[in-house]
VODRENDO-667057 format. One record per residue (C-alpha): residue number from 1; residue in one letter; z, x negated, y. Coordinates in nm, 2 decimals. Layout:
BEGIN
<NUM A <Z X Y>> ...
***
This chain:
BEGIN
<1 X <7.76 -4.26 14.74>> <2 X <7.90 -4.66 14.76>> <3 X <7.77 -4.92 14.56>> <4 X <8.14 -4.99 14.37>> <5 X <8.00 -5.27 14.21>> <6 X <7.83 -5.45 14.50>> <7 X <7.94 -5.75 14.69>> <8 X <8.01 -5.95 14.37>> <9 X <7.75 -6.23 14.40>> <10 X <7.98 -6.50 14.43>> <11 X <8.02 -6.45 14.06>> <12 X <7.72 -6.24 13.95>> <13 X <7.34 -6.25 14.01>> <14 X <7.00 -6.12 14.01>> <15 X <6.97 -6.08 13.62>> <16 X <7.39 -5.94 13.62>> <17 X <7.19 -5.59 13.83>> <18 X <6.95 -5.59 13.64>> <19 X <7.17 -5.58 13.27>> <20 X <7.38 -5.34 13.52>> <21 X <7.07 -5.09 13.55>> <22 X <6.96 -5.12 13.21>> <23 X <7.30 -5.03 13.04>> <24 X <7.35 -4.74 13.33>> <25 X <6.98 -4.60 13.29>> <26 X <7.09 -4.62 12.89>> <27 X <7.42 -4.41 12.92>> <28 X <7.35 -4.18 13.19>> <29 X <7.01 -4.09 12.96>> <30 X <7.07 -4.11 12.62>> <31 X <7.44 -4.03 12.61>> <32 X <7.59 -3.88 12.92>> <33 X <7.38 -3.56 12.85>> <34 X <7.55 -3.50 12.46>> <35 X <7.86 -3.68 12.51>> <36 X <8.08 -3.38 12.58>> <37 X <7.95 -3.19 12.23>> <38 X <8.02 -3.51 12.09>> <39 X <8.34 -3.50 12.20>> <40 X <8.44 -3.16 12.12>> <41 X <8.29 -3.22 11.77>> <42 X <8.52 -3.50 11.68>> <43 X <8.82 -3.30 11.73>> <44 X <9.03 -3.17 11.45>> <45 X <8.87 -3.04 11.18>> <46 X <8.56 -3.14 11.26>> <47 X <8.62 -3.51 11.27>> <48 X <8.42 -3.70 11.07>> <49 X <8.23 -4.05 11.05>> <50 X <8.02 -3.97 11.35>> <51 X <7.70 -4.01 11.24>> <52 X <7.53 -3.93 11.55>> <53 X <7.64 -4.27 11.68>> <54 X <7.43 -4.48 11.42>> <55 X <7.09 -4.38 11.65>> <56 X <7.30 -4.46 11.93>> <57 X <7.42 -4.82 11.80>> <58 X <7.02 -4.88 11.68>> <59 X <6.93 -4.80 12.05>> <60 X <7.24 -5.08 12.20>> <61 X <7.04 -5.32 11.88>> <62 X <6.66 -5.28 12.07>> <63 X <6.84 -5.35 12.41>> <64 X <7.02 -5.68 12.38>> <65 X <7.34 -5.49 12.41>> <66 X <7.50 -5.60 12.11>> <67 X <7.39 -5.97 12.14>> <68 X <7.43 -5.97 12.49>> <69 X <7.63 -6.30 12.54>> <70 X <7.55 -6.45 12.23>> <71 X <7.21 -6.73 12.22>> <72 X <6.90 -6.63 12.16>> <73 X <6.84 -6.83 11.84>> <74 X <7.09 -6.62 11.70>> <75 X <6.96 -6.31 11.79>> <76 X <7.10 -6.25 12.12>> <77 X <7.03 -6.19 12.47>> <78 X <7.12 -6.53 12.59>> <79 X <7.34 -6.38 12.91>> <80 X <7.71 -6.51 13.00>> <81 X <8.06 -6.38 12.89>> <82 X <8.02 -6.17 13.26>> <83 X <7.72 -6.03 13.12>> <84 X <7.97 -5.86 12.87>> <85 X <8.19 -5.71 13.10>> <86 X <7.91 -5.57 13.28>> <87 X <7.80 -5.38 12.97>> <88 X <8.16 -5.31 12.90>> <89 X <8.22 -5.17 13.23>> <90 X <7.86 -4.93 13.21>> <91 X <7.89 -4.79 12.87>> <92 X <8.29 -4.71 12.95>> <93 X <8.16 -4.52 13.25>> <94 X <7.98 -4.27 13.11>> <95 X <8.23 -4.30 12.77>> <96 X <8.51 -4.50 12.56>> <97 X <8.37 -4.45 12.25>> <98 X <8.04 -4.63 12.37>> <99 X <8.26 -4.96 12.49>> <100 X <8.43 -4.95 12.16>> <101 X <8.15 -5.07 11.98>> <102 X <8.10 -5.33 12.21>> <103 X <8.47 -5.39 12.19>> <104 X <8.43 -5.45 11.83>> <105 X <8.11 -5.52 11.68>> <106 X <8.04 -5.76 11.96>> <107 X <8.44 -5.89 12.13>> <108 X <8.64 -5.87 11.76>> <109 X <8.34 -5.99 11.48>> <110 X <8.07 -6.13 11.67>> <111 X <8.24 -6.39 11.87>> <112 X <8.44 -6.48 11.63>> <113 X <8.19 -6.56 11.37>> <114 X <8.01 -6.75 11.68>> <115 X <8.32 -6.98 11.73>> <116 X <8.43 -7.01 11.39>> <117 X <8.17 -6.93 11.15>> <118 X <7.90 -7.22 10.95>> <119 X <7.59 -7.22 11.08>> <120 X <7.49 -7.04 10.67>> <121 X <7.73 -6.76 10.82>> <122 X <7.60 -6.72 11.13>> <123 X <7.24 -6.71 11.00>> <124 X <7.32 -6.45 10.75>> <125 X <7.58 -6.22 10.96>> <126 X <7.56 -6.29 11.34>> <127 X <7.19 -6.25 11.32>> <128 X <7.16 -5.94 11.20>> <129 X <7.47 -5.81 11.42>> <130 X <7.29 -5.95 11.69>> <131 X <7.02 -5.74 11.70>> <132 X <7.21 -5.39 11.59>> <133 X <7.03 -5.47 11.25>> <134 X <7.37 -5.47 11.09>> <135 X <7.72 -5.30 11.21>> <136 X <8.01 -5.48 11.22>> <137 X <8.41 -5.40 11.24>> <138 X <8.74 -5.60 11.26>> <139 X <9.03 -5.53 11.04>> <140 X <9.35 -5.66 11.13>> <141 X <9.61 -5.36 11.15>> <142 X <9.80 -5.17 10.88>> <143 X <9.99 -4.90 10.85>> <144 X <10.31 -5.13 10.89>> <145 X <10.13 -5.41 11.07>> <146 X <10.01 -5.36 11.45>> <147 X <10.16 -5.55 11.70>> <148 X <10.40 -5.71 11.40>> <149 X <10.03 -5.86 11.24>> <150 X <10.31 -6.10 11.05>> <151 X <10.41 -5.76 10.86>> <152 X <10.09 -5.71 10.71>> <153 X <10.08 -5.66 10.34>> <154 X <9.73 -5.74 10.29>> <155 X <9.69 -6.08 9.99>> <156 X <9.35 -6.27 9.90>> <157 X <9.43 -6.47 9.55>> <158 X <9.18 -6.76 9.49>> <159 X <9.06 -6.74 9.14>> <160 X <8.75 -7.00 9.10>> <161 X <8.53 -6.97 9.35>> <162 X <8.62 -6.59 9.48>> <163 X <8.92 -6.44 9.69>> <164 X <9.06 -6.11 9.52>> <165 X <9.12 -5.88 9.81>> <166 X <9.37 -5.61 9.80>> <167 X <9.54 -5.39 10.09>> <168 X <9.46 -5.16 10.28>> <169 X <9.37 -5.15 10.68>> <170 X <9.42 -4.84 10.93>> <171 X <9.29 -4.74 11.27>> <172 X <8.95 -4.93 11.25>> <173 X <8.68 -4.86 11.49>> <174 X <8.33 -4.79 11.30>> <175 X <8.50 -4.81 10.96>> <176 X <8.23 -4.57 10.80>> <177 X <7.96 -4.70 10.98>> <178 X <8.04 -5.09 10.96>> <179 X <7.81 -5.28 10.69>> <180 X <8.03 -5.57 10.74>> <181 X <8.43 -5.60 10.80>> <182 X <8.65 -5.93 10.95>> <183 X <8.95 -5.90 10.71>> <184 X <9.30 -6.13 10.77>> <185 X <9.50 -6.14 10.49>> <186 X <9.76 -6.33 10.34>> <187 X <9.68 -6.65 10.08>> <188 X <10.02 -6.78 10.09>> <189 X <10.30 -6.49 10.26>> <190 X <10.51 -6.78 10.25>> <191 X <10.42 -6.96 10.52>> <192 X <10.38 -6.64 10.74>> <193 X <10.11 -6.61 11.00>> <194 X <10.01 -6.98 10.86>> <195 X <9.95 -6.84 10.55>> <196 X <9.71 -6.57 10.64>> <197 X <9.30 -6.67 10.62>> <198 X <8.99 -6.46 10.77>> <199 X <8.68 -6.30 10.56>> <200 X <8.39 -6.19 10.62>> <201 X <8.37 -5.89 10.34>> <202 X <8.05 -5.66 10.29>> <203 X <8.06 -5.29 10.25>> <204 X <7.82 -5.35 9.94>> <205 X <8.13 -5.52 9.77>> <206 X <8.26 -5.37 9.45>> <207 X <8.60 -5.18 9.54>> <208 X <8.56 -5.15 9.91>> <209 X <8.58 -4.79 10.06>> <210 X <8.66 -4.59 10.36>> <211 X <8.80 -4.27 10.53>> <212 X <8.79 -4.16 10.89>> <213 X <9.11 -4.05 11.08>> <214 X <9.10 -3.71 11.21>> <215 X <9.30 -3.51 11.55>> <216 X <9.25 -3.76 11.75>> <217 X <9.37 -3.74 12.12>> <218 X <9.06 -3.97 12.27>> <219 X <8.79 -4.14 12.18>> <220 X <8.70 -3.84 11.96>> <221 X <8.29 -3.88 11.99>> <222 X <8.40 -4.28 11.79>> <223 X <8.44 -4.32 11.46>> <224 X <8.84 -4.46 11.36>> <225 X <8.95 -4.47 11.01>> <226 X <9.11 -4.70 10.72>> <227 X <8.95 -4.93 10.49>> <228 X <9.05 -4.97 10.16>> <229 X <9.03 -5.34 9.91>> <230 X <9.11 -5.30 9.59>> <231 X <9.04 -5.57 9.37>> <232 X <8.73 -5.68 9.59>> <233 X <8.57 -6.00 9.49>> <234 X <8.44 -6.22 9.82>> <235 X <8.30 -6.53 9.80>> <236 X <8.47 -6.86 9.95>> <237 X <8.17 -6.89 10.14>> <238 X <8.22 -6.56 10.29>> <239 X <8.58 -6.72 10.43>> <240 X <8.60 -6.76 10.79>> <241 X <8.75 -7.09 10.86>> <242 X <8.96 -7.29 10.69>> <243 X <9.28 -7.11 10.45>> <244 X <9.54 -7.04 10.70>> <245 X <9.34 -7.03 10.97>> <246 X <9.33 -6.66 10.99>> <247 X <9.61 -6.58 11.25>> <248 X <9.44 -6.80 11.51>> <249 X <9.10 -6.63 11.41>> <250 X <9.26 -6.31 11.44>> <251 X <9.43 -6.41 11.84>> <252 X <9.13 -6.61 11.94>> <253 X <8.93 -6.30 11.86>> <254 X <9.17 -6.07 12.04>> <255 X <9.10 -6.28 12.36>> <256 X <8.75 -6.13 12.35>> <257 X <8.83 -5.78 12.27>> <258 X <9.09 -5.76 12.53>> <259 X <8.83 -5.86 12.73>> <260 X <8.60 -5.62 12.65>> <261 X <8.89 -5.32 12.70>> <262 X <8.98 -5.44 13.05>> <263 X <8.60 -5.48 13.14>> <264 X <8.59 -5.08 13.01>> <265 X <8.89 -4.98 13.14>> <266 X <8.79 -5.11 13.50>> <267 X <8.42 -4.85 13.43>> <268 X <8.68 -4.56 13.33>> <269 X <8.84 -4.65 13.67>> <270 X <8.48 -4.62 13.84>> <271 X <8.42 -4.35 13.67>> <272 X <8.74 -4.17 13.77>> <273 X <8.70 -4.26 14.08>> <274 X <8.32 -4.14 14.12>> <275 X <8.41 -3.76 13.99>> <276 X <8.68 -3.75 14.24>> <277 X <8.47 -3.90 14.59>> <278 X <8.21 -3.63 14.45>> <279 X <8.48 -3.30 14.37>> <280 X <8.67 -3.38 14.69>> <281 X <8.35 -3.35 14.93>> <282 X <8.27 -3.05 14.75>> <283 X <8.57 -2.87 14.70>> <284 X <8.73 -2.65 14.98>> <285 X <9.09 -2.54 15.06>> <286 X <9.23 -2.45 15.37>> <287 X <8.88 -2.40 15.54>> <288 X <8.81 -2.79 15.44>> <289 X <8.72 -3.03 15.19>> <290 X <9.00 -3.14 15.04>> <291 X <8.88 -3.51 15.08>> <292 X <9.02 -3.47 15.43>> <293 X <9.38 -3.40 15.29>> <294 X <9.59 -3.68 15.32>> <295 X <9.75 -3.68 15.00>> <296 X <9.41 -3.67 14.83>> <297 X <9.29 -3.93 15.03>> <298 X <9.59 -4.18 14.94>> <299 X <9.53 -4.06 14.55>> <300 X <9.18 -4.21 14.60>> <301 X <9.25 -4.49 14.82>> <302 X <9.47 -4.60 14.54>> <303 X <9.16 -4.57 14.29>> <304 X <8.95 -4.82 14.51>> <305 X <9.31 -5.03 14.49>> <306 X <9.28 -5.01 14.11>> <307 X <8.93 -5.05 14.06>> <308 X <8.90 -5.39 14.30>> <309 X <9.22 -5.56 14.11>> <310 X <9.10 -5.47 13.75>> <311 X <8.75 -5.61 13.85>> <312 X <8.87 -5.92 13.99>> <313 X <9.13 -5.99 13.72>> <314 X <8.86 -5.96 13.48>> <315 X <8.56 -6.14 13.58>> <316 X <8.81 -6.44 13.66>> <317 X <8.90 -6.44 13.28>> <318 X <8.48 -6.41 13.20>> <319 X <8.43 -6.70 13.43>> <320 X <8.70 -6.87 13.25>> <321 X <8.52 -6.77 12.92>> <322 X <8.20 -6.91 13.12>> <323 X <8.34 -7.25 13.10>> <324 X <8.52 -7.26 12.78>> <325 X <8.88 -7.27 12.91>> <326 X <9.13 -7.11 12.71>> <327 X <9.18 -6.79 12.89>> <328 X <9.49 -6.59 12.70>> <329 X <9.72 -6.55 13.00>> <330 X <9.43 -6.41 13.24>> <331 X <9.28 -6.19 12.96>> <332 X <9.58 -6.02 12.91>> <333 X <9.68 -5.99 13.25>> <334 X <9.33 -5.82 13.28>> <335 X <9.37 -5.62 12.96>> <336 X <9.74 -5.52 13.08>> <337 X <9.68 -5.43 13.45>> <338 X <9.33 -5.22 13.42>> <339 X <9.43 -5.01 13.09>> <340 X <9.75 -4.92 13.28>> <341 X <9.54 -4.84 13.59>> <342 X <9.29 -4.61 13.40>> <343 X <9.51 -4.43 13.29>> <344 X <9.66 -4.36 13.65>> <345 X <9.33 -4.30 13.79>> <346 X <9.25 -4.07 13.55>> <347 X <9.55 -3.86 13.56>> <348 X <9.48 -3.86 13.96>> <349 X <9.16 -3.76 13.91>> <350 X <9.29 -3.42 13.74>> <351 X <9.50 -3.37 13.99>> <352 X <9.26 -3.36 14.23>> <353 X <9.04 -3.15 14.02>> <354 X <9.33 -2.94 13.96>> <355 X <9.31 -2.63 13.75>> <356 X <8.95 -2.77 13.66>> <357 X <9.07 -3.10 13.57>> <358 X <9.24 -2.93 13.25>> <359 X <8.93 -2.82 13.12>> <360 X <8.69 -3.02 12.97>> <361 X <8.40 -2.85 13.22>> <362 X <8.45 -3.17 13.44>> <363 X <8.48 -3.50 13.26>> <364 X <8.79 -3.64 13.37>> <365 X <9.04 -3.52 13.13>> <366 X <8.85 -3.68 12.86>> <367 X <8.87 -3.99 13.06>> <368 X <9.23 -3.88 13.07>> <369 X <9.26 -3.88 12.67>> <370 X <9.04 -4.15 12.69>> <371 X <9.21 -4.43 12.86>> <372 X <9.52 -4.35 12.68>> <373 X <9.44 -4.56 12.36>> <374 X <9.41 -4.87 12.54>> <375 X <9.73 -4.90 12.70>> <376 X <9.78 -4.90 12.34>> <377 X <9.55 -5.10 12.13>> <378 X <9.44 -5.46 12.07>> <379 X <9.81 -5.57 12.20>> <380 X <10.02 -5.27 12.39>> <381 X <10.14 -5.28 12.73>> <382 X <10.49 -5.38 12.65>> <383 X <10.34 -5.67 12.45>> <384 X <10.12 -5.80 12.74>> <385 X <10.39 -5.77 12.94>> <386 X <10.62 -5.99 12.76>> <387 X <10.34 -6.25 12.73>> <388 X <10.32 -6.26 13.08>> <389 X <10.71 -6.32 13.17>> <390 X <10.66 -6.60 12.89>> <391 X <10.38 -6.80 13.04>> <392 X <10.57 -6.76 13.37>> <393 X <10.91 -6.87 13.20>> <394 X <10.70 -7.16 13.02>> <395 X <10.80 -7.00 12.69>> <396 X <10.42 -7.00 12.62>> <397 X <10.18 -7.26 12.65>> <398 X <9.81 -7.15 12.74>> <399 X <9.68 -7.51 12.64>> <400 X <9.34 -7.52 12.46>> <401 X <9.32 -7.43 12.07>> <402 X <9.14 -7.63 11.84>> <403 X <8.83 -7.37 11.86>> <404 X <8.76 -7.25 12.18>> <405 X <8.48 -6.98 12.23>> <406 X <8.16 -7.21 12.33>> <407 X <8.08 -7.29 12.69>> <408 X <7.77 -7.09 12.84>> <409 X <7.49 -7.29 12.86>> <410 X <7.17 -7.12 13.00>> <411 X <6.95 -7.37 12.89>> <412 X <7.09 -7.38 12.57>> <413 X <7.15 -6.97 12.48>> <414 X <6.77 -6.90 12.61>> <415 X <6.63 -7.18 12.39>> 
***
């Protein structure tokens, strides 16, 4: 079987493989063997807050996983922002619902209490995120807020030194298992996404509860549900920034979970890819293996296609990252192009599989259901899309914000 991941040492080195093996020994171990009854547990009826991932988080904790970019004096692993997308692209591999922890515990809360937080914040949360001591989750969306985040209906009112937090925030990734949630809500609707401030808000918080989502298409062995505020007092030193800062919290963060869902999609597409290589050498029609059919053999030439771009695409925006350059325009090109290209590869791979590809007895039509999310969340297709014609049109500036996510510094994150 190739290497799919080899010749990439003009970006990544030594310690890259080694994270590589670690997070693949991980998966293929501890999840890969219970993933499809975890799977066909979280569908329908018997959704629920999937408990069987808090182990499974603990486990990530021990490894460096969850702190993998972030310095080592906050708990982390002390690797680069490509050391993310390598344990995006593993965990993806072997399942979604893996990545989306990374995706939001580490790309949505983590970073963003890295590059905005005091250093009291990040002692008290980004410590014990770090280290999978604590969970973390990123609420932003409502039921009549997603891509429209200007149409949320979320308010914190100042009264002496606490916020009251109301609303109410839908289609959150480990809402029942988070301990602690990034909420964006409005302090002054008035001056629109100027008026909206972040929080860092603790489950232990008097009037803040939870409910999972159930019949879901993918992603079923993850936990996704709505978190309620009602009347919840936070501290102002639990604000995240400044008031008003909260819609450039909330994009800046998006530029690191985007990240993270190209860096899985591109694993989806390896994995995709993987089952069909392996089906089409094994499978026979015709008196042959039907790797030797031409129209299978484009299908799959067209993976490697996929799988090259996506990779490429994203570890420029992690080198980017890597030097603290504003990255919004290659992340989303990234996040755009390898979501879309999962999902293709996917749906090839069941057509190669054919009548066995529409069961779950083979793995790629849960990559199928999978991969469809993303072309979906953390900005949709049709949204990256439109970003890109802008920056090309020079309706959009990708110049630097005032907070950019820090530079890597080796010396400095393995101090």
């Amino acid at each position: 079987m190739i290497d799919w991941t080899e010749n990439y040492g003009f970006l990544l080195n030594e310690q890259h493989d080694m994270l590589r093996k670690t997070v693949r020994d991980f998966a293929e171990k501890e999840v890969a063997p219970y993933i499809q009854e975890w799977d066909r547990k979280g569908a329908g009826e018997h959704a629920g807050t999937a408990e069987h991932m808090l182990p499974i988080i603990k486990r990530m904790g021990e490894l460096g996983f969850l702190g993998v970019c972030l310095p080592q004096k906050y708990g982390g692993a002390g690797f680069d922002y490509l050391g993310l997308a390598v344990v995006c692209e593993e965990l993806e591999r072997v399942d979604t619902s893996l990545r989306v922890i990374l995706s939001v515990h580490t790309g949505l809360n983590s970073l963003a209490v890295f590059q905005w937080g005091t250093e009291e914040q990040k002692q008290k949360y980004l410590v014990p995120q770090a280290t999978g001591a604590k969970i973390a989750a990123y609420c932003l969306t409502e039921p009549n807020a997603g891509t429209d985040v200007a149409g949320m209906q979320s308010t914190a009112v100042l009264e002496g030194d606490h916020y009251i937090l109301n609303g109410e925030k839908t289609w959150i990734s480990l809402s029942d298992l988070a301990d602690h949630f990034l909420v964006v809500a409005y302090t002054d609707k008035g001056k629109k996404q100027r008026g909206m401030t972040a929080f860092i808000v603790e489950r232990s918080f008097e009037g803040v509860s939870t409910m999972p989502i159930h019949g879901k298409l993918g992603v079923r062995a993850g936990n996704t549900g709505s978190v309620v505020f009602e009347n919840v007092r936070v501290p102002v030193a639990n604000r995240l920034g400044e008031e008003g800062e909260g819609f450039k919290i909330a994009m800046t963060a998006l530029d690191n979970g985007r990240y993270t869902v190209a860096t899985g999609a591109t694993g989806l597409i390896q994995a995709a890819l993987e089952a069909s290589v392996k089906y089409a050498k094994e499978r026979e029609t015709f008196g042959v293996p039907i790797g030797q059919h031409q129209l299978v053999k484009r299908m799959i030439s067209h993976m490697v296609l996929k799988l090259e771009t996506s990779r490429l695409l994203c570890y420029r925006a992690g080198w980017l990252k890597n030097q603290g350059i504003r990255n919004t325009r290659e992340t989303t090109l990234a996040k755009w192009h390898a979501t879309v290209e999962s999902f293709n590869c996917a749906n090839d791979a069941i057509q190669i599989h054919g009548a066995y590809g529409f069961s779950d007895e083979y793995p790629v039509e849960r990559y199928l259901r999978n991969s469809r999310g993303a072309v979906i969340y953390e900005g949709t297709r049709e949204l990256q899309e439109l970003l890109q014609a802008d920056f090309a049109l020079s309706e959009r500036e990708n110049k630097p914000l005032r907070c950019e996510l820090p530079a890597y510094d080796e010396e400095a994150w393995n101090a």
